[in-house]
mmCIF file of the N, C-alpha and C atoms, coordinates in Angstrom:
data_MODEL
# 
_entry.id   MODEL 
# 
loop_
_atom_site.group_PDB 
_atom_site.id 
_atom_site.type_symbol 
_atom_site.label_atom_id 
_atom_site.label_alt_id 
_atom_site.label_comp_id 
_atom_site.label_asym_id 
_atom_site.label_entity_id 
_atom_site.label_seq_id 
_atom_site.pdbx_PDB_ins_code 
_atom_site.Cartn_x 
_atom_site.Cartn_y 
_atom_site.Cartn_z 
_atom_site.occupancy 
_atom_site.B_iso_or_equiv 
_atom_site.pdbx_formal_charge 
_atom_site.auth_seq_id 
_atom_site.auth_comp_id 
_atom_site.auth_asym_id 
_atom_site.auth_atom_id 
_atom_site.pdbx_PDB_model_num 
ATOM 1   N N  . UNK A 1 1  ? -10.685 10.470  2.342   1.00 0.00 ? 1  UNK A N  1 
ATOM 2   C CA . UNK A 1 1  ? -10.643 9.111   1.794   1.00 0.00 ? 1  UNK A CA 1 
ATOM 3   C C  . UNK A 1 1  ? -10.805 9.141   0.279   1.00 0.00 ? 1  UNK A C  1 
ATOM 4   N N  . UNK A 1 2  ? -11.857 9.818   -0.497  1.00 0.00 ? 2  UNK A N  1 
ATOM 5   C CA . UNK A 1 2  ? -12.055 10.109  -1.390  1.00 0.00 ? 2  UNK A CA 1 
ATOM 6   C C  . UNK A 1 2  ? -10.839 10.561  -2.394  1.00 0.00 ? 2  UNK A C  1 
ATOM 7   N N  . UNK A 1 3  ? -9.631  11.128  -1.941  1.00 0.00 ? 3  UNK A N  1 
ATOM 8   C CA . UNK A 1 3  ? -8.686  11.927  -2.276  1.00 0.00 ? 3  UNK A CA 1 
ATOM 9   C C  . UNK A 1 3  ? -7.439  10.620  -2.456  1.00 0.00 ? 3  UNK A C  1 
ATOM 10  N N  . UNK A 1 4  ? -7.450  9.908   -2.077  1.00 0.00 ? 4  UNK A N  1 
ATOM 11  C CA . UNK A 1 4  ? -6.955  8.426   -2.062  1.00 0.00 ? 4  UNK A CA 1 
ATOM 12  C C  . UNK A 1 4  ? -7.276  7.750   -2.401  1.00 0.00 ? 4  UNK A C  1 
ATOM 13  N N  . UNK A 1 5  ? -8.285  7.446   -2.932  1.00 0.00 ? 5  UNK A N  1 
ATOM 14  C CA . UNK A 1 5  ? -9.115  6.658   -3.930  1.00 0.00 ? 5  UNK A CA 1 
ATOM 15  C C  . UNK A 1 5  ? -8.498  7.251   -5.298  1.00 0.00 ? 5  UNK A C  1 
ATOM 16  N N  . UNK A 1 6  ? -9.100  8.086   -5.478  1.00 0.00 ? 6  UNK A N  1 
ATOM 17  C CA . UNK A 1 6  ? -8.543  8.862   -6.782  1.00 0.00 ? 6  UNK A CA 1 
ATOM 18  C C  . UNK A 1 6  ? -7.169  8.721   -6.979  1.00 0.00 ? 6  UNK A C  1 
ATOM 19  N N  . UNK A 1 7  ? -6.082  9.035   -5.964  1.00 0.00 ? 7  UNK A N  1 
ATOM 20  C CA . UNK A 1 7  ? -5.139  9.100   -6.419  1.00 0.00 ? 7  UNK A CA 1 
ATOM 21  C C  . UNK A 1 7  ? -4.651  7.763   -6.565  1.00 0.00 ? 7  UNK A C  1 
ATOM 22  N N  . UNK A 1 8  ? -4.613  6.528   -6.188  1.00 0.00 ? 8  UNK A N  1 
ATOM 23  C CA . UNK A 1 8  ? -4.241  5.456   -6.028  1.00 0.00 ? 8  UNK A CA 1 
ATOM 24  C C  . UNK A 1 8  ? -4.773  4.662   -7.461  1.00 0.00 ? 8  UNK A C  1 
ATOM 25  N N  . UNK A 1 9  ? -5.919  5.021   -8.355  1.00 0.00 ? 9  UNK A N  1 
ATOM 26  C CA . UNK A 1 9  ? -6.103  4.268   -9.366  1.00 0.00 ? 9  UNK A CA 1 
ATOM 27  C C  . UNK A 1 9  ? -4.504  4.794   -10.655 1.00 0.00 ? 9  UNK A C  1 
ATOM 28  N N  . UNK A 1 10 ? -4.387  5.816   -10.349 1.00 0.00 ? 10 UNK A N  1 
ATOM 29  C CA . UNK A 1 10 ? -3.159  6.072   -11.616 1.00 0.00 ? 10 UNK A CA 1 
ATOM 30  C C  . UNK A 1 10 ? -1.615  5.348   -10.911 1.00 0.00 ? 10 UNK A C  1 
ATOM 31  N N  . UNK A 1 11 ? -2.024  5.191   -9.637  1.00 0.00 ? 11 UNK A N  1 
ATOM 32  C CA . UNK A 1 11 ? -0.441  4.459   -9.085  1.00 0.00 ? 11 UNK A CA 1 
ATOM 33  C C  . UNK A 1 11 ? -0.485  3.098   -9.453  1.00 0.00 ? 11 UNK A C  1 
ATOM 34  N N  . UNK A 1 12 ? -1.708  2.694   -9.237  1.00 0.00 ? 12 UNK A N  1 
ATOM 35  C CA . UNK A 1 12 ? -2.414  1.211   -9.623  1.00 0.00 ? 12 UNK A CA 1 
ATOM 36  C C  . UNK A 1 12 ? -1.686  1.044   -11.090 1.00 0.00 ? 12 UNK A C  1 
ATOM 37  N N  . UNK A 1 13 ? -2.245  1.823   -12.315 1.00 0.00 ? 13 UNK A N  1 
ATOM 38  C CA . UNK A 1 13 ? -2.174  1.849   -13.400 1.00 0.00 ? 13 UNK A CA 1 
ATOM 39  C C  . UNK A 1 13 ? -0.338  1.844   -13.344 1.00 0.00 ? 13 UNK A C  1 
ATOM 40  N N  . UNK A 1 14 ? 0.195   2.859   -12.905 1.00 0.00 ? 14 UNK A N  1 
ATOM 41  C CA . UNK A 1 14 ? 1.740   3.106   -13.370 1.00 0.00 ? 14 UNK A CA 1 
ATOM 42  C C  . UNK A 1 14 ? 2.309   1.524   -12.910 1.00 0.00 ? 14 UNK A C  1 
ATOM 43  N N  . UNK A 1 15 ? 2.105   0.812   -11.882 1.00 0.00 ? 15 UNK A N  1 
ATOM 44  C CA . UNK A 1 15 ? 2.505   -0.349  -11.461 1.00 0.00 ? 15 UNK A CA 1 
ATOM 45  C C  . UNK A 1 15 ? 2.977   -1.165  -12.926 1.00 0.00 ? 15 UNK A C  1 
ATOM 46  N N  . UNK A 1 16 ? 1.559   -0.838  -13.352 1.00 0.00 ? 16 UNK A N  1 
ATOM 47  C CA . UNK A 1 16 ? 1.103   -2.032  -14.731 1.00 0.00 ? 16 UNK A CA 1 
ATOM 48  C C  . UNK A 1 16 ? 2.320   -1.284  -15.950 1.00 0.00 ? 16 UNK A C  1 
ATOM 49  N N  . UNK A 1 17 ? 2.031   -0.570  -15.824 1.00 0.00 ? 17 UNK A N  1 
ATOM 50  C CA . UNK A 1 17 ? 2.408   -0.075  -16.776 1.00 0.00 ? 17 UNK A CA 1 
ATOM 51  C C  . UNK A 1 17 ? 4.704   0.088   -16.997 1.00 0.00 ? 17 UNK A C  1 
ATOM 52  N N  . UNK A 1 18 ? 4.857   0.151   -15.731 1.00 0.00 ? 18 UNK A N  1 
ATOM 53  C CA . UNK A 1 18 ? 6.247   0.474   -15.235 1.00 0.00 ? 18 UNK A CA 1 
ATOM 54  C C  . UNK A 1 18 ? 7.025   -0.755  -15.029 1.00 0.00 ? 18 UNK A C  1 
ATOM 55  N N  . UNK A 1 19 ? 5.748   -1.973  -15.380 1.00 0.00 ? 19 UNK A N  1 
ATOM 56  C CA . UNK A 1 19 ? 6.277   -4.061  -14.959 1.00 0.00 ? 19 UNK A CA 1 
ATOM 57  C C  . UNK A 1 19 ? 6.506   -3.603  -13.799 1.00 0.00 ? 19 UNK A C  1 
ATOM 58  N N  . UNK A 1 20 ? 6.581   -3.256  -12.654 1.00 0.00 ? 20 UNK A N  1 
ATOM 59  C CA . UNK A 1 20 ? 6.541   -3.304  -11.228 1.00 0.00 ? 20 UNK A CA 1 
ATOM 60  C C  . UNK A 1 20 ? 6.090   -4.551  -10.613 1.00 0.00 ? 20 UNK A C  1 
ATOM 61  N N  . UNK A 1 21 ? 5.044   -5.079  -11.094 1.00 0.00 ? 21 UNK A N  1 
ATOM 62  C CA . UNK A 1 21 ? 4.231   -6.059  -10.707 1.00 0.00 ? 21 UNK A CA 1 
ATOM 63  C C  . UNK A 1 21 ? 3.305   -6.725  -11.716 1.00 0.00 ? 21 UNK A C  1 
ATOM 64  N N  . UNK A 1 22 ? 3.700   -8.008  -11.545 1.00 0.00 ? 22 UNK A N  1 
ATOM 65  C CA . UNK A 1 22 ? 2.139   -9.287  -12.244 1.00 0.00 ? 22 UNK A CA 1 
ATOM 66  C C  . UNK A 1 22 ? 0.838   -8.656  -12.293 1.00 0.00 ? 22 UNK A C  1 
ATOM 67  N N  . UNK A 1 23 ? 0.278   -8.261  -13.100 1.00 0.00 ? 23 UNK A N  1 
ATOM 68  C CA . UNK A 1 23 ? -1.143  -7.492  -12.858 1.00 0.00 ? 23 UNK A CA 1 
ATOM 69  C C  . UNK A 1 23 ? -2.197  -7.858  -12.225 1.00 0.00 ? 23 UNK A C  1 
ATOM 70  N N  . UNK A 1 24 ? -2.016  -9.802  -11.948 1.00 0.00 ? 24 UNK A N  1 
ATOM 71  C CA . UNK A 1 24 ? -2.521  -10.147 -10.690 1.00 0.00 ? 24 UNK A CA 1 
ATOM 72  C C  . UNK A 1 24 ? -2.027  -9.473  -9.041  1.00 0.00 ? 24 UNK A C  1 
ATOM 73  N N  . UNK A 1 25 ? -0.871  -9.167  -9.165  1.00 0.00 ? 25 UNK A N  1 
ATOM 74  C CA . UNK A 1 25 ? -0.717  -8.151  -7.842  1.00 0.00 ? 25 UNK A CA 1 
ATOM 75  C C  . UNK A 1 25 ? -0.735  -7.499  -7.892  1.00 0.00 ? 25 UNK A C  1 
ATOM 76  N N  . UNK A 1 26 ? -1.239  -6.271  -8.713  1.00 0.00 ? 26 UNK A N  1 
ATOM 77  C CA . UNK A 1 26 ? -1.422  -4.883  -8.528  1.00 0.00 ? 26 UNK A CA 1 
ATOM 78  C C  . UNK A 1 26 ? -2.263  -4.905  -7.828  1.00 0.00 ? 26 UNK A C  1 
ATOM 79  N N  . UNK A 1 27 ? -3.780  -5.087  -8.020  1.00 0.00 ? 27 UNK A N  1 
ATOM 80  C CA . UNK A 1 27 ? -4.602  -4.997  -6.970  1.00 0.00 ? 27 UNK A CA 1 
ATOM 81  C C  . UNK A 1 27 ? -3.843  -5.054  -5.160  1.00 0.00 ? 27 UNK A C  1 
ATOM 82  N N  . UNK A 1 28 ? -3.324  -5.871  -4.820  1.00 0.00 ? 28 UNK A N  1 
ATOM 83  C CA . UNK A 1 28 ? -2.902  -6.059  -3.435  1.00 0.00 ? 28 UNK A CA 1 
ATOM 84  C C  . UNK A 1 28 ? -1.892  -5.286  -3.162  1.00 0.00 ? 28 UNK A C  1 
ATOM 85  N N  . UNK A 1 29 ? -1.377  -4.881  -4.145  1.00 0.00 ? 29 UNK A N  1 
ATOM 86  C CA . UNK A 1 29 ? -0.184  -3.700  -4.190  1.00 0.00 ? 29 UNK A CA 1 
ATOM 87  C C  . UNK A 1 29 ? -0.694  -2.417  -3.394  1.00 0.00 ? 29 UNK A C  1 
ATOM 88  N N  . UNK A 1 30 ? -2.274  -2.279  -4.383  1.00 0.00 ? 30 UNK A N  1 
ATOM 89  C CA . UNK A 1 30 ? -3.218  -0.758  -3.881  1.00 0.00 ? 30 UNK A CA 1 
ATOM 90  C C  . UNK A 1 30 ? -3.089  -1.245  -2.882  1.00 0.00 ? 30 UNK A C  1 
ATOM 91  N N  . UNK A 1 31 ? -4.277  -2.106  -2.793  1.00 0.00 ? 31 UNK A N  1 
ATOM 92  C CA . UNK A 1 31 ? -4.805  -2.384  -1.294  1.00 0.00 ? 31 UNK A CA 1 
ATOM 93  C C  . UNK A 1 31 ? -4.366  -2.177  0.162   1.00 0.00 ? 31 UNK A C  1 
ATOM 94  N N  . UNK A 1 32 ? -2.851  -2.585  0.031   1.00 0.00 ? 32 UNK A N  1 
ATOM 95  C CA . UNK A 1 32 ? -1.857  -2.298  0.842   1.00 0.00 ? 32 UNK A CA 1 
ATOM 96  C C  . UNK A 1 32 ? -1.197  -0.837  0.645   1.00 0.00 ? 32 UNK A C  1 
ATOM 97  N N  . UNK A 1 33 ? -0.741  -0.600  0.157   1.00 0.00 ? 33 UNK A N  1 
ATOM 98  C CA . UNK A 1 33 ? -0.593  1.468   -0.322  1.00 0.00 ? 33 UNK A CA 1 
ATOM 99  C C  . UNK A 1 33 ? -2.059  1.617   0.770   1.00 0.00 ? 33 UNK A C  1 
ATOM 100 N N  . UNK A 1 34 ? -3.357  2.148   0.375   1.00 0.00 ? 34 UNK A N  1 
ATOM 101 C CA . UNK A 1 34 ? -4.607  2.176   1.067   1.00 0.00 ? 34 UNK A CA 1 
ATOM 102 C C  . UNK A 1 34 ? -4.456  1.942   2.610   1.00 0.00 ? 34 UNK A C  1 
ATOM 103 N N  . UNK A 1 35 ? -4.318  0.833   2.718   1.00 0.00 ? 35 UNK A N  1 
ATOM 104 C CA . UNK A 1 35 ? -4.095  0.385   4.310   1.00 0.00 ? 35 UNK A CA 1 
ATOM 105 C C  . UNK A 1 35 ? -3.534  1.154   5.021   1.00 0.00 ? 35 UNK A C  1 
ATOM 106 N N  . UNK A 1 36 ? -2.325  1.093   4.408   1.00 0.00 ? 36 UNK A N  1 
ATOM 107 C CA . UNK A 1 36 ? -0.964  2.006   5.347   1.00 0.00 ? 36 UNK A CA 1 
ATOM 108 C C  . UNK A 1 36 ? -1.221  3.367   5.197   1.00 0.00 ? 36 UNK A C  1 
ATOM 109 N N  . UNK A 1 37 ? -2.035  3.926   3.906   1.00 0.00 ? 37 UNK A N  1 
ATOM 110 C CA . UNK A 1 37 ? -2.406  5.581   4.381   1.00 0.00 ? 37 UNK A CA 1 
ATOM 111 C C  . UNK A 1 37 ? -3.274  5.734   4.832   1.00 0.00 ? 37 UNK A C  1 
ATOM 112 N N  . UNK A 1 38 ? -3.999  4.877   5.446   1.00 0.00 ? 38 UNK A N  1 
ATOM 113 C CA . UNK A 1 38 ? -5.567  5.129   6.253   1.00 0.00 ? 38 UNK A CA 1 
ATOM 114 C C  . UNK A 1 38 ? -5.547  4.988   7.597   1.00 0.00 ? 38 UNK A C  1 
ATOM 115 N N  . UNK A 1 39 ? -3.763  4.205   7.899   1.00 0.00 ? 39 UNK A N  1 
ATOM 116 C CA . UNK A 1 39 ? -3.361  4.026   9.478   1.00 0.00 ? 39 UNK A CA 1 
ATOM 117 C C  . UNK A 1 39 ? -3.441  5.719   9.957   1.00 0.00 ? 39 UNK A C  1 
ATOM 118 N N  . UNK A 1 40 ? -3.589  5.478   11.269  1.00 0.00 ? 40 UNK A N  1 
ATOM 119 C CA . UNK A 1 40 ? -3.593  6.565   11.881  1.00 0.00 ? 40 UNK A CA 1 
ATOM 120 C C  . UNK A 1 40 ? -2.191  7.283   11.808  1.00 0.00 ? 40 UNK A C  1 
ATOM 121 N N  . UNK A 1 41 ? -1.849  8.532   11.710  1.00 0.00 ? 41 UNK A N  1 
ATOM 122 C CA . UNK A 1 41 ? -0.861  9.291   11.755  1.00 0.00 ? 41 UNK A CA 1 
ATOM 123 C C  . UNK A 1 41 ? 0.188   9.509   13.289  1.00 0.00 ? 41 UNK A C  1 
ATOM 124 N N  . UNK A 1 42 ? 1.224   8.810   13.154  1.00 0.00 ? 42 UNK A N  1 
ATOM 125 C CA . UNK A 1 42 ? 2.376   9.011   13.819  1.00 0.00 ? 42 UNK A CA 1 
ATOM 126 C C  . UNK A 1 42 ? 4.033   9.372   13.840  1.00 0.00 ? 42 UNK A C  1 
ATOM 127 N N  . UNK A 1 43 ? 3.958   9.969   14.662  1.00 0.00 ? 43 UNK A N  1 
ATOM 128 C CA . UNK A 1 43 ? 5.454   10.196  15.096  1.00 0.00 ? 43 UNK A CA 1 
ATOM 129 C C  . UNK A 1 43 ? 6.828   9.659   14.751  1.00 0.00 ? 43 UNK A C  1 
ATOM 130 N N  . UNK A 1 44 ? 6.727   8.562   14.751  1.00 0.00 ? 44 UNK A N  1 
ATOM 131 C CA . UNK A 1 44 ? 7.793   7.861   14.133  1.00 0.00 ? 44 UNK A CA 1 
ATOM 132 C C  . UNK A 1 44 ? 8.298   8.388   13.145  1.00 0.00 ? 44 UNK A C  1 
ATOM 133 N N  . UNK A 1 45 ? 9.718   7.477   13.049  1.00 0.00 ? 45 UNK A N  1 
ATOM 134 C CA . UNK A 1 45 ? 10.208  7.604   11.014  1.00 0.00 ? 45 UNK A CA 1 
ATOM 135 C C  . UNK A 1 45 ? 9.356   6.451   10.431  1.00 0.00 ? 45 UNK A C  1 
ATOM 136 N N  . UNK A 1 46 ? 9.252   7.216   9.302   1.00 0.00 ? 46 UNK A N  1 
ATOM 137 C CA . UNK A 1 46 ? 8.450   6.458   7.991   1.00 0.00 ? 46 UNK A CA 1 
ATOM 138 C C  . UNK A 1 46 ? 9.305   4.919   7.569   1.00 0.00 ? 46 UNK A C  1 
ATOM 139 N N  . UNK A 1 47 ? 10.076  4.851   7.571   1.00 0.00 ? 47 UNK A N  1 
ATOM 140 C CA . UNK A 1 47 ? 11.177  3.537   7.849   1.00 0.00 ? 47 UNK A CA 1 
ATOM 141 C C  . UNK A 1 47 ? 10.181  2.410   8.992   1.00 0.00 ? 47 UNK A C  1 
ATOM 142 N N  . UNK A 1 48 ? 10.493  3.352   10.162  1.00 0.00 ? 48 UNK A N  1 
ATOM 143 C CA . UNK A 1 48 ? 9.859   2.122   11.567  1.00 0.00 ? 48 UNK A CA 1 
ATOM 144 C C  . UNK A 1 48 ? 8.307   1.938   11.052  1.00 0.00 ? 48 UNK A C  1 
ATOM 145 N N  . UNK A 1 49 ? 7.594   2.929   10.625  1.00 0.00 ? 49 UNK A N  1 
ATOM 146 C CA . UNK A 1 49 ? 6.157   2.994   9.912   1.00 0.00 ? 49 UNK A CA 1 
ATOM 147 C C  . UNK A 1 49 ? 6.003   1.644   9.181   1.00 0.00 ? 49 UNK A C  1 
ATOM 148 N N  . UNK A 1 50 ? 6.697   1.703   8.032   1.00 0.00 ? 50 UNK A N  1 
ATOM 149 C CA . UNK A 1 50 ? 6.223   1.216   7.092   1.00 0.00 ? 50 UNK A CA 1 
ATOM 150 C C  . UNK A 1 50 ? 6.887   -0.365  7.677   1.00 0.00 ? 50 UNK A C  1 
ATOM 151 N N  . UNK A 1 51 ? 8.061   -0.841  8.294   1.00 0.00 ? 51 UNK A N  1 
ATOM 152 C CA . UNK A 1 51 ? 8.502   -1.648  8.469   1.00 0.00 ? 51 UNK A CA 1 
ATOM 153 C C  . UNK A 1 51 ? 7.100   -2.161  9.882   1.00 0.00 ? 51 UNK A C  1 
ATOM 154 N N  . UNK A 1 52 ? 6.460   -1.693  11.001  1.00 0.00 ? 52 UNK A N  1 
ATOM 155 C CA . UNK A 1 52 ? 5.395   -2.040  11.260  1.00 0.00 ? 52 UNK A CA 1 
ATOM 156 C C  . UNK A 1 52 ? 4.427   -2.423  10.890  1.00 0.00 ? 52 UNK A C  1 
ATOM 157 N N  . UNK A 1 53 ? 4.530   -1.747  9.580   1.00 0.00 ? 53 UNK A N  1 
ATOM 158 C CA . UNK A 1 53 ? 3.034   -2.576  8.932   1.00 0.00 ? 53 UNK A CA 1 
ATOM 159 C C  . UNK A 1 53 ? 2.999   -3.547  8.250   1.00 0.00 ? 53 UNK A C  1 
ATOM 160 N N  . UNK A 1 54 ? 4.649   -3.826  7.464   1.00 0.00 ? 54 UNK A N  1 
ATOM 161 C CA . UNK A 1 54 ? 4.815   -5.357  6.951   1.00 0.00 ? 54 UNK A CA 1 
ATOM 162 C C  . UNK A 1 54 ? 4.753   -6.196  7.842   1.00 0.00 ? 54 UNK A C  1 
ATOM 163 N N  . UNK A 1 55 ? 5.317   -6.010  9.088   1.00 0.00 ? 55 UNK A N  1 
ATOM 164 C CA . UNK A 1 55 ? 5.056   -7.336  10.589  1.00 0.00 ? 55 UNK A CA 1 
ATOM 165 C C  . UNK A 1 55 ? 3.616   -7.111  10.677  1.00 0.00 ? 55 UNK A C  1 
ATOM 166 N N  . UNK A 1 56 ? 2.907   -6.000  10.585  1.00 0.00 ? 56 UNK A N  1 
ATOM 167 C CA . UNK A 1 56 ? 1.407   -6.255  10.817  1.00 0.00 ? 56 UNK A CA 1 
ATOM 168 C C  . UNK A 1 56 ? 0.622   -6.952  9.662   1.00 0.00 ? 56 UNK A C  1 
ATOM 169 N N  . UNK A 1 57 ? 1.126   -6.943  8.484   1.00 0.00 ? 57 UNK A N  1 
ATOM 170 C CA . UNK A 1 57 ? 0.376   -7.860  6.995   1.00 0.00 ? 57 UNK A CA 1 
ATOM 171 C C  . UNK A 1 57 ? 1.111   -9.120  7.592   1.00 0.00 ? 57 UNK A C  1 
ATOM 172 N N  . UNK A 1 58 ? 2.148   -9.139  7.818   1.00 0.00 ? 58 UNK A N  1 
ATOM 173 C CA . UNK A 1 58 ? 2.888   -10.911 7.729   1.00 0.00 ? 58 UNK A CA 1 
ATOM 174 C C  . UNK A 1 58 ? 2.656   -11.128 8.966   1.00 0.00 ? 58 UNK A C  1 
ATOM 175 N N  . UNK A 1 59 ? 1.970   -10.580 9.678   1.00 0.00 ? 59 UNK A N  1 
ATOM 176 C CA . UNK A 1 59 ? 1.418   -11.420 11.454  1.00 0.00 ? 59 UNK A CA 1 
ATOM 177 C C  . UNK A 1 59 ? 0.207   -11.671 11.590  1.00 0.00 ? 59 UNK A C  1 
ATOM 178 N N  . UNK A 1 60 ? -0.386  -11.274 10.142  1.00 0.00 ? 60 UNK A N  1 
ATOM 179 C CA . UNK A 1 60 ? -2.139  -11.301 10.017  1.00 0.00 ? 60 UNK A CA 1 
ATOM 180 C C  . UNK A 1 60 ? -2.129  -12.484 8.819   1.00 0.00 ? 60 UNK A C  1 
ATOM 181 N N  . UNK A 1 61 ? -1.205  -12.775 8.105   1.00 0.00 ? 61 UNK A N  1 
ATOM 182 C CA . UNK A 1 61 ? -1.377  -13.472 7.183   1.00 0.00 ? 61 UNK A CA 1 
ATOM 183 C C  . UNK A 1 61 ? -1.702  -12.884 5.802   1.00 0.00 ? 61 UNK A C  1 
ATOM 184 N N  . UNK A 1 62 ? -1.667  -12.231 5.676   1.00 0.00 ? 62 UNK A N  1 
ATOM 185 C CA . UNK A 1 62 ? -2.321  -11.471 4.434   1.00 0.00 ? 62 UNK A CA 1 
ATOM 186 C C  . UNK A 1 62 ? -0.793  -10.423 3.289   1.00 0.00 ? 62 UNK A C  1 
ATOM 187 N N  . UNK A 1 63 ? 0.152   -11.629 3.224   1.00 0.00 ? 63 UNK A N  1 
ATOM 188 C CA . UNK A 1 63 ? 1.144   -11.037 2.285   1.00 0.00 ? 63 UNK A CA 1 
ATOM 189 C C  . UNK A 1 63 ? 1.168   -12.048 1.497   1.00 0.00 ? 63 UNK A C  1 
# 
């Protein structure tokens, strides 16, 4: 976890830095990056992955 922490403050930063995002959404940018690498590890393609976890933020409310 520790190893993701760390690495996620310079992705945070490049966001800002690259206009990627309002620097009010960077934060939720991490947050979400975080989420999805702390899901448990599966099988799938990274496509069906990542497309699961936007139906799981937009079925929880939290996009």
């Amino acid at each position: 976890m520790r190893e993701i922490e760390t690495s996620l403050q310079p992705f945070g930063e490049f966001l800002l830095e690259a206009r990627l995002v309002r620097e009010k959404a960077a934060p939720h940018c991490v947050r979400w990056v975080r989420r999805f690498l702390m899901r448990q590890a599966s099988d799938e393609p990274l496509a069906d992955q990542v497309r699961r976890f936007c139906e799981d933020l937009e079925r929880n409310g939290r996009v």
